[in-house]
Backbone as CSV, one residue per row, in Angstrom:
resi,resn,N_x,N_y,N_z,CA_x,CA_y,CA_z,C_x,C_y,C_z
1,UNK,4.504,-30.436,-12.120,4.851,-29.175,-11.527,3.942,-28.101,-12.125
2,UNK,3.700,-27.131,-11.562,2.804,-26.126,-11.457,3.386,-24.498,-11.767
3,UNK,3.172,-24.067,-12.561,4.250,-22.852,-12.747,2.937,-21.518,-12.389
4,UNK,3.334,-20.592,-11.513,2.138,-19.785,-11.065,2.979,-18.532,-11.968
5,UNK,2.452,-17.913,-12.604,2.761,-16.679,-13.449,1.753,-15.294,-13.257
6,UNK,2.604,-14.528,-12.681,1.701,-13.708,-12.400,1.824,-11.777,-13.297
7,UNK,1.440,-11.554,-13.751,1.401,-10.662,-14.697,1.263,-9.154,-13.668
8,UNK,1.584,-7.990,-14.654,1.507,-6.688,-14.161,0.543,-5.923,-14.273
9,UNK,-0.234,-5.048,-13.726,-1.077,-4.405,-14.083,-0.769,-3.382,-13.442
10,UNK,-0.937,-2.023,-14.083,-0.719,-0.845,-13.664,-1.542,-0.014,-14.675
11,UNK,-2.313,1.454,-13.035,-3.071,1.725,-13.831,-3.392,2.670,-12.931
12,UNK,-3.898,3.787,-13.480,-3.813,5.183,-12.579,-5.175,5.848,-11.986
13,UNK,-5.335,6.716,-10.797,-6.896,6.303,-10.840,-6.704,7.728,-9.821
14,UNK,-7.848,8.345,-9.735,-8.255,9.727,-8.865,-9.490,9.307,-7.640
15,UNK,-8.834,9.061,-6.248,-9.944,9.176,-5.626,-10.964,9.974,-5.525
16,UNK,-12.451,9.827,-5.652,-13.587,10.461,-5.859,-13.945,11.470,-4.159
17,UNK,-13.374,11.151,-3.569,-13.442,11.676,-1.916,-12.098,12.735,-1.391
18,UNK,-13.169,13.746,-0.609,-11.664,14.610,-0.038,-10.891,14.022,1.447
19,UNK,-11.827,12.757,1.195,-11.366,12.295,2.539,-10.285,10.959,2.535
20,UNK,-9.610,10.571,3.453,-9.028,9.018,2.915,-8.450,8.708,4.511
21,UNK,-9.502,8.361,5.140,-8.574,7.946,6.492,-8.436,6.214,6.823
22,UNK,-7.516,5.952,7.183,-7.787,4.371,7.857,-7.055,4.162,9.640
23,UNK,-7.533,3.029,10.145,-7.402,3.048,11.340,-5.964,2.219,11.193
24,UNK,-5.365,2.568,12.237,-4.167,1.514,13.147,-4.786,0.101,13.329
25,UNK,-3.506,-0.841,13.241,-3.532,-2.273,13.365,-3.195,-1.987,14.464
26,UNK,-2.921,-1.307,15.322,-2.293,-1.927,16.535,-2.823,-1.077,17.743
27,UNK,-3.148,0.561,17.586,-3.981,0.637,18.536,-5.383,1.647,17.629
28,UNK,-5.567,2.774,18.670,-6.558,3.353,18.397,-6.492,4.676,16.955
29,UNK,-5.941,4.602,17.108,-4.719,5.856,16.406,-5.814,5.686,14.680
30,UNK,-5.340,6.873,13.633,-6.158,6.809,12.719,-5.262,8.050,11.967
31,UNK,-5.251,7.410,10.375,-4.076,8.434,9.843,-5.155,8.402,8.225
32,UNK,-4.915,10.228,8.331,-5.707,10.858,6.796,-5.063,10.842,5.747
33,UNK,-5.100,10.568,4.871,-3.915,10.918,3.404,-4.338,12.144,3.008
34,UNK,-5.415,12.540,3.045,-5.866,13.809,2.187,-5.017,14.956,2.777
35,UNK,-4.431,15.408,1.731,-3.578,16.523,2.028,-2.620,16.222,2.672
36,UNK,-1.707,15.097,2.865,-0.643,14.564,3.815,0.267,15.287,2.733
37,UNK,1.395,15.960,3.611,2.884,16.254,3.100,3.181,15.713,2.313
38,UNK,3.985,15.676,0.818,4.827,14.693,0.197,3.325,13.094,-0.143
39,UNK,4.794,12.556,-0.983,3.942,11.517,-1.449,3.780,10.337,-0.231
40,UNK,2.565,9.591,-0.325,2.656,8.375,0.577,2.836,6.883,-0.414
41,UNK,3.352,5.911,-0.301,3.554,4.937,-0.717,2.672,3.704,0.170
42,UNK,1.534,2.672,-0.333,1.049,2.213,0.490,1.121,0.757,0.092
43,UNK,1.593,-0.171,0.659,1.778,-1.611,0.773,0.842,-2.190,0.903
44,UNK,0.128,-3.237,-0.013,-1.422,-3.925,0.502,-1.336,-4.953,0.763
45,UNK,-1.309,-5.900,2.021,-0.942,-7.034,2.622,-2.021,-8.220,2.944
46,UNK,-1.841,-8.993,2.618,-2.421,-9.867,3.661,-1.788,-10.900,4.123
47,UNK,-2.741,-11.968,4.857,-1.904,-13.236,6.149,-1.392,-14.189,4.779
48,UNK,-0.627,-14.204,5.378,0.496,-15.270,4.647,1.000,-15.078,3.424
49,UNK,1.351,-13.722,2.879,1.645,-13.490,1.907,3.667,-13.010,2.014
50,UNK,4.346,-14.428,1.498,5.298,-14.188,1.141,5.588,-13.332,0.358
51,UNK,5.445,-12.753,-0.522,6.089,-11.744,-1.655,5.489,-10.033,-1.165
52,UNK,4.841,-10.055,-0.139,4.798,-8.887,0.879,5.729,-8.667,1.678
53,UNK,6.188,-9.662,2.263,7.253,-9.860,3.076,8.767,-8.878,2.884
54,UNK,9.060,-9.840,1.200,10.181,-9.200,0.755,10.021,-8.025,-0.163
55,UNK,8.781,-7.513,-0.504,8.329,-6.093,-0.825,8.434,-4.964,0.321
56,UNK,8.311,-5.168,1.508,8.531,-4.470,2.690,9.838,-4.422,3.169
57,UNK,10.745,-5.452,2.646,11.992,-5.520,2.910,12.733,-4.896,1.972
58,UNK,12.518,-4.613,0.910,12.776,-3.972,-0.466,12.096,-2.256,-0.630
59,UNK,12.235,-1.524,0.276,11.730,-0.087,0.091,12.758,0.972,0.506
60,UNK,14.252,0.287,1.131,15.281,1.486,1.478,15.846,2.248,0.593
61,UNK,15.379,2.243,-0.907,15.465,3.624,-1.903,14.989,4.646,-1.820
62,UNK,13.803,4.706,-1.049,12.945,5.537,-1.082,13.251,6.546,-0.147
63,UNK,13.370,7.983,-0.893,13.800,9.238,-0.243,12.736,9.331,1.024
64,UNK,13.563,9.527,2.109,12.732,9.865,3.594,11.975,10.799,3.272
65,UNK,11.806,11.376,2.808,10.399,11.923,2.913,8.837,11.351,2.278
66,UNK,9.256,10.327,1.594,7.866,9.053,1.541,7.663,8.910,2.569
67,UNK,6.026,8.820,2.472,5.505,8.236,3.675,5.046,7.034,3.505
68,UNK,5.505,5.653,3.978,5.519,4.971,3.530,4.441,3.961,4.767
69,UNK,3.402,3.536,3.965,2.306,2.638,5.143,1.925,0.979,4.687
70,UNK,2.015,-0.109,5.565,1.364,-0.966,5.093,-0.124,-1.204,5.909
71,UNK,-0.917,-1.695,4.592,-2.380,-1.571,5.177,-2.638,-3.055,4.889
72,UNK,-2.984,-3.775,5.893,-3.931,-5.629,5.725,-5.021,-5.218,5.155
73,UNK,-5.577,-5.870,4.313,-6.755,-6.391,3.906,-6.851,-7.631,3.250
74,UNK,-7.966,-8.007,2.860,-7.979,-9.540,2.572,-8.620,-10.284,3.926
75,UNK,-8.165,-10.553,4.653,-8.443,-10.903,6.020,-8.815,-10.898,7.297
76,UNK,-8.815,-11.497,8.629,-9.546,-10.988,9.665,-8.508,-9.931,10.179
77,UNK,-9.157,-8.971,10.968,-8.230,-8.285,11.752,-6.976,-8.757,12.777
78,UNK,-7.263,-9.710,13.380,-6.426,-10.287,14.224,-4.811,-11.315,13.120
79,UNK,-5.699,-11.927,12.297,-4.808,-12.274,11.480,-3.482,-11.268,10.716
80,UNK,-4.300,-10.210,10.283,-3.745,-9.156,10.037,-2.023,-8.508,11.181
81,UNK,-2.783,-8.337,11.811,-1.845,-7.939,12.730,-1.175,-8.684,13.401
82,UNK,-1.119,-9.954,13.344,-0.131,-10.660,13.337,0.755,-10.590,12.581
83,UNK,0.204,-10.973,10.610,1.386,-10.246,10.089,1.796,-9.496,10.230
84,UNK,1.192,-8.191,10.382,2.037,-6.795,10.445,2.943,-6.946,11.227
85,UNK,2.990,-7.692,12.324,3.529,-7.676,13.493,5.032,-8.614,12.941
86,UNK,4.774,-9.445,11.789,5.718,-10.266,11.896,6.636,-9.713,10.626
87,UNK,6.606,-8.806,9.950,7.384,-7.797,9.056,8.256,-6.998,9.951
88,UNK,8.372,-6.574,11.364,9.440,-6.013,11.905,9.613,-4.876,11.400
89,UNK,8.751,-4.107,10.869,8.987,-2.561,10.412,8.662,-1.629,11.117
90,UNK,8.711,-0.472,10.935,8.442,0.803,11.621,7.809,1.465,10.827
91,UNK,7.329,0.742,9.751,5.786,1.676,8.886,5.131,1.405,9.417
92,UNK,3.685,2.428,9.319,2.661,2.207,9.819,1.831,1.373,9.609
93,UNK,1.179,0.522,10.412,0.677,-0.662,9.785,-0.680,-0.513,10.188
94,UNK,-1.956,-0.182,9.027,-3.005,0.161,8.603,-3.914,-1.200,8.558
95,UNK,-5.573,-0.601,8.685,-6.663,-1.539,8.116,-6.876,-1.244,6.946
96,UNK,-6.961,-1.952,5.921,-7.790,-1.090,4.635,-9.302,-2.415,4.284
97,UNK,-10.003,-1.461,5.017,-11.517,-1.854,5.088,-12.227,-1.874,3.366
98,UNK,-13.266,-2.445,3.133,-14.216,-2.407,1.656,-14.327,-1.271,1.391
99,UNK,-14.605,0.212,2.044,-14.491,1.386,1.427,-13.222,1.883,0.879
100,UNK,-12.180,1.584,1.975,-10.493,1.714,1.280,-10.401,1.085,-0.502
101,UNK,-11.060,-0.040,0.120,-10.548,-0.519,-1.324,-11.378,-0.530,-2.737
102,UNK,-12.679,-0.183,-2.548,-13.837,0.077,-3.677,-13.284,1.738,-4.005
103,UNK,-12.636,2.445,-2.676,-12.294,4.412,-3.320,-10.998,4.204,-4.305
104,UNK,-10.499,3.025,-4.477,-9.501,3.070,-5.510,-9.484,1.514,-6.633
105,UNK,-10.951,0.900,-6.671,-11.506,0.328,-7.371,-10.117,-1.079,-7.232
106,UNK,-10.416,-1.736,-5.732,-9.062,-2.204,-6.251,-10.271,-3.780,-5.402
107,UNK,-9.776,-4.628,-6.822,-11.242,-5.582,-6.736,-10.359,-6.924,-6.436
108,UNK,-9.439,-7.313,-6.810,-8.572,-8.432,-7.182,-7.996,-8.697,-5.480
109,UNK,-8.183,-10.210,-4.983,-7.352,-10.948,-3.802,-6.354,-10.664,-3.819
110,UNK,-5.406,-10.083,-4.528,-4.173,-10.369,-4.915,-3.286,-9.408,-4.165
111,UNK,-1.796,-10.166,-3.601,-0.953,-8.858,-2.810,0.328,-9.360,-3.044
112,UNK,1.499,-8.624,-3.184,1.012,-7.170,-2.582,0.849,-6.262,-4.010
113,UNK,-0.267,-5.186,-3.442,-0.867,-4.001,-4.454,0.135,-3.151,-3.929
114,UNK,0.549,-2.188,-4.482,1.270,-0.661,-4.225,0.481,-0.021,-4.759
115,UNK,0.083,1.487,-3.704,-0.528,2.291,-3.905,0.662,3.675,-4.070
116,UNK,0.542,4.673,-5.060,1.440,5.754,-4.892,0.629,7.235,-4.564
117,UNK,0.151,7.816,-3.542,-0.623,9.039,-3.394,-0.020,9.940,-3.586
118,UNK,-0.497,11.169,-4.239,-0.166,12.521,-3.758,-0.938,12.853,-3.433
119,UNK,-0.960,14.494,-2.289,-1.709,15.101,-1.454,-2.618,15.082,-2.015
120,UNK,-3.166,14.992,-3.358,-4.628,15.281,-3.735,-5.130,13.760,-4.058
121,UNK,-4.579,12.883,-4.215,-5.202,11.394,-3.875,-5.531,10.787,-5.044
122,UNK,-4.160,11.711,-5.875,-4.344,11.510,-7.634,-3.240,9.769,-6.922
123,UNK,-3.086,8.745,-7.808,-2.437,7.661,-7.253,-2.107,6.846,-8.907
124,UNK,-0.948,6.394,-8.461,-0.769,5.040,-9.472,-1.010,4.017,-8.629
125,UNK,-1.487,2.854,-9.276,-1.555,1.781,-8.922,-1.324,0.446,-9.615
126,UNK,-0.191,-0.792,-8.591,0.599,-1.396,-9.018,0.246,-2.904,-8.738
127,UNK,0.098,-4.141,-9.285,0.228,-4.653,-8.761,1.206,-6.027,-8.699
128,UNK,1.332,-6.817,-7.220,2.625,-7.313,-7.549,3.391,-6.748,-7.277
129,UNK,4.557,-7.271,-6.799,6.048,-7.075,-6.380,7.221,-6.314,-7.240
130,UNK,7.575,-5.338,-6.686,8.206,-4.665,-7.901,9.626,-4.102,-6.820
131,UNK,10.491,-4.050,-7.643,12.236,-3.458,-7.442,11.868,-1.455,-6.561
132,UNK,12.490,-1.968,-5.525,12.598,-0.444,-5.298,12.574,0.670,-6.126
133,UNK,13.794,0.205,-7.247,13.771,1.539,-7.943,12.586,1.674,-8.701
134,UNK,11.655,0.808,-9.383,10.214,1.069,-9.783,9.917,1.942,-9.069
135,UNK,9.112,1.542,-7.951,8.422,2.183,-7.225,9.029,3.664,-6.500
136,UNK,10.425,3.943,-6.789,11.379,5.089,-6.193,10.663,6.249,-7.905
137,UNK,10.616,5.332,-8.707,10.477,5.523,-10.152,8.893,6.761,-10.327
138,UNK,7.804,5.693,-9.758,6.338,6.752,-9.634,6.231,7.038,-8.863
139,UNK,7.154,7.389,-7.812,7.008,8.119,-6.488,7.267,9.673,-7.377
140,UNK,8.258,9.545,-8.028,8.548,10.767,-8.716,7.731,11.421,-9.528
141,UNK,7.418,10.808,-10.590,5.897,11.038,-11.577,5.153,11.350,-10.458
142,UNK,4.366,10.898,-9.973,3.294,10.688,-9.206,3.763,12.306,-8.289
143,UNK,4.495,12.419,-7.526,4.808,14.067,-6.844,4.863,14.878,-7.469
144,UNK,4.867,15.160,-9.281,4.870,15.807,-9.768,3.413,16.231,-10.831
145,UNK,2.073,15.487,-10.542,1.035,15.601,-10.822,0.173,16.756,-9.933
């Protein structure tokens, strides 16, 4: 038997850009973080990732006014949006392309990542599966930077 152990890393980081847009999985549509209302919370997914699954199923702590997005990467587009498609949510479900992910130095296969923004694109970053209230936890820190 095979025991997979997967460790935490967290670690805080300032996007270098006033910009931060990514496109829709599903149509044409295209959403900015820079300067978005309130904090955004961002889910990093890819195809076949069980412990995304129940990370997306695990976010009803979070005060409605998070904006809360999952973005595929890792994979092809079409693949992508299948998963997205197969999470049953009403977050927005994002591309996060090689620039998405080199503007927040995020190098590792590994999902799911949590991203925490505030309007200025100051962010914690998480990775691995974590308890609502964590993440309810640097939503708070993080709005108050």
């Amino acid at each position: 038997m095979v025991k997979l152990i997967i460790s935490s890393l967290v670690f805080f980081s300032t996007c270098s850009v006033n910009a931060l847009s990514l496109r829709s999985l599903i149509d044409a549509s295209v959403v900015n973080f820079y300067n978005m209302k309130g904090v955004s919370v961002i889910i990093l997914f890819q195809k076949d990732c069980i412990a995304c699954k129940k990370q997306v199923r695990d976010l009803s702590c979070l005060d409605k006014k998070t904006n809360i997005f999952l973005v595929g990467t890792f994979s092809q587009d079409s693949d992508l949006r299948t998963e997205y498609k197969s999470f049953n949510s009403n977050y927005p479900g994002l591309y996060g392309d090689s620039d998405f992910l080199s503007k927040f130095s995020i190098t590792k296969k590994i999902t799911p990542q949590i991203l925490v923004l505030n309007n200025n694109l100051k962010s914690k970053h998480i990775m691995g599966r974590r308890p609502c209230s964590e993440i309810a936890s640097e939503v708070k820190k993080v709005s108050q930077r």
